[in-house]
C-alpha positions as CSV (number, residue, x, y, z in Angstrom):
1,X,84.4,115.6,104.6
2,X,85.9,113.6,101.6
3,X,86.7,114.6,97.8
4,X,85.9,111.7,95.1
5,X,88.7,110.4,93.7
6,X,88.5,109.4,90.1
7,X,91.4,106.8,89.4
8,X,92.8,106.7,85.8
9,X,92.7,103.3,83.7
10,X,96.5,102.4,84.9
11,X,95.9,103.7,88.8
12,X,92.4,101.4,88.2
13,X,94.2,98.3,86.7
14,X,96.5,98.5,89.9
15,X,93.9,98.7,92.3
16,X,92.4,96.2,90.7
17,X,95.7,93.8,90.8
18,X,96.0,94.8,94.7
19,X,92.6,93.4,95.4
20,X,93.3,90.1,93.6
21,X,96.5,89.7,95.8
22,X,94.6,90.8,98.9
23,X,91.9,88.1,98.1
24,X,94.1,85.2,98.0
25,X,95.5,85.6,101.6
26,X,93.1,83.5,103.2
27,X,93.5,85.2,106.9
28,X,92.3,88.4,105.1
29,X,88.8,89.8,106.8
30,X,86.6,92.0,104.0
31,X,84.6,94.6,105.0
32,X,81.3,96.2,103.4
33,X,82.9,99.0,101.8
34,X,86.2,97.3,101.3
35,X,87.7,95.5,97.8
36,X,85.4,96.0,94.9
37,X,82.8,98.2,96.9
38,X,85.8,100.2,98.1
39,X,84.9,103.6,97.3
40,X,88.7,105.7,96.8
41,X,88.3,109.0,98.0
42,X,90.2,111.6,100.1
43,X,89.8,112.6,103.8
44,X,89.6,116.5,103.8
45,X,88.5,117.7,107.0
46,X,87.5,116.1,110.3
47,X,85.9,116.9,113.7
48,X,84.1,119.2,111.9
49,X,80.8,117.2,113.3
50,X,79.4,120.3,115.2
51,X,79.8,122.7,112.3
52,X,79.1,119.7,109.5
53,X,75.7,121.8,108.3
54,X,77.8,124.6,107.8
55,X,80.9,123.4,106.0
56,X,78.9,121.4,103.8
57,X,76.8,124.2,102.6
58,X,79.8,126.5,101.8
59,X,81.5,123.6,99.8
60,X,78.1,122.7,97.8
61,X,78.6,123.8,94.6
62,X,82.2,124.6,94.7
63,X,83.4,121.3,92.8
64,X,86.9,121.8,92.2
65,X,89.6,119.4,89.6
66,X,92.9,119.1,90.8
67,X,95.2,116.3,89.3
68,X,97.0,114.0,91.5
69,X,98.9,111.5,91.1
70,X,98.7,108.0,92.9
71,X,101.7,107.3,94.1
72,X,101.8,105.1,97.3
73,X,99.7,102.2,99.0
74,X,99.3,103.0,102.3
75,X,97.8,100.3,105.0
76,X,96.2,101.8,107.8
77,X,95.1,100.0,111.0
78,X,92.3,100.5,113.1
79,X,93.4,101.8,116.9
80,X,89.8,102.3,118.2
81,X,87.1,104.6,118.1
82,X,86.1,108.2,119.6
83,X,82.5,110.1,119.4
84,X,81.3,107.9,117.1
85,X,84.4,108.1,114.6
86,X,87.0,105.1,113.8
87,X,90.7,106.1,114.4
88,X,93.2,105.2,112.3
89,X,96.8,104.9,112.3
90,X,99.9,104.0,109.6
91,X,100.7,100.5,109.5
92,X,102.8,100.8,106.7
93,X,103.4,102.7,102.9
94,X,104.8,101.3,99.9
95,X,106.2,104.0,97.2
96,X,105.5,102.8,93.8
97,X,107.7,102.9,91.1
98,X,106.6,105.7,88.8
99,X,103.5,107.6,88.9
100,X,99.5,106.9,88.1
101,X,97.7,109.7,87.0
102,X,94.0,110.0,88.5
């Protein structure tokens, strides 16, 4: 289950810079949904898939606004896969310097 994630202009302008950078290492693979048709959002809840009918209908309809702030860049790598799912891990985080409201 993921929330949408709506950047601000600045948090925007640095995604956008990060791309450009990424772009220009030529050793660099790209993905469907990765660079411009990346898609931010946040992970919520997993291995829910038995009960996903069910948690989906109690959050429809429950949209909620929290303000966040984006605060990191944090590269993940792909460890494998299980029922169906990708696993992920931490590669490595960079704190940035201030904060970028979304």
């Amino acid at each position: 289950m993921f929330v949408e994630v709506v950047l601000s202009p600045a948090a925007q302008s640095t995604l956008d810079a990060l791309i450009r950078a990424l772009r220009a290492l030529p050793w660099m693979t790209w993905e469907r949904h990765d660079a411009e048709q990346l898609h931010p959002h946040m992970t919520v809840a997993e291995g829910t898939r038995d009960r996903f009918r069910e948690v989906w209908d109690f959050y429809r309809g429950r949209e909620r606004r929290v303000p966040g702030a984006f605060d990191n860049i944090t590269i993940l790598r792909k460890r494998g896969e299980a029922d169906g799912m990708d696993l992920w891990e931490v590669h490595r985080s960079f704190r940035l310097e201030g904060r970028l409201g979304g």
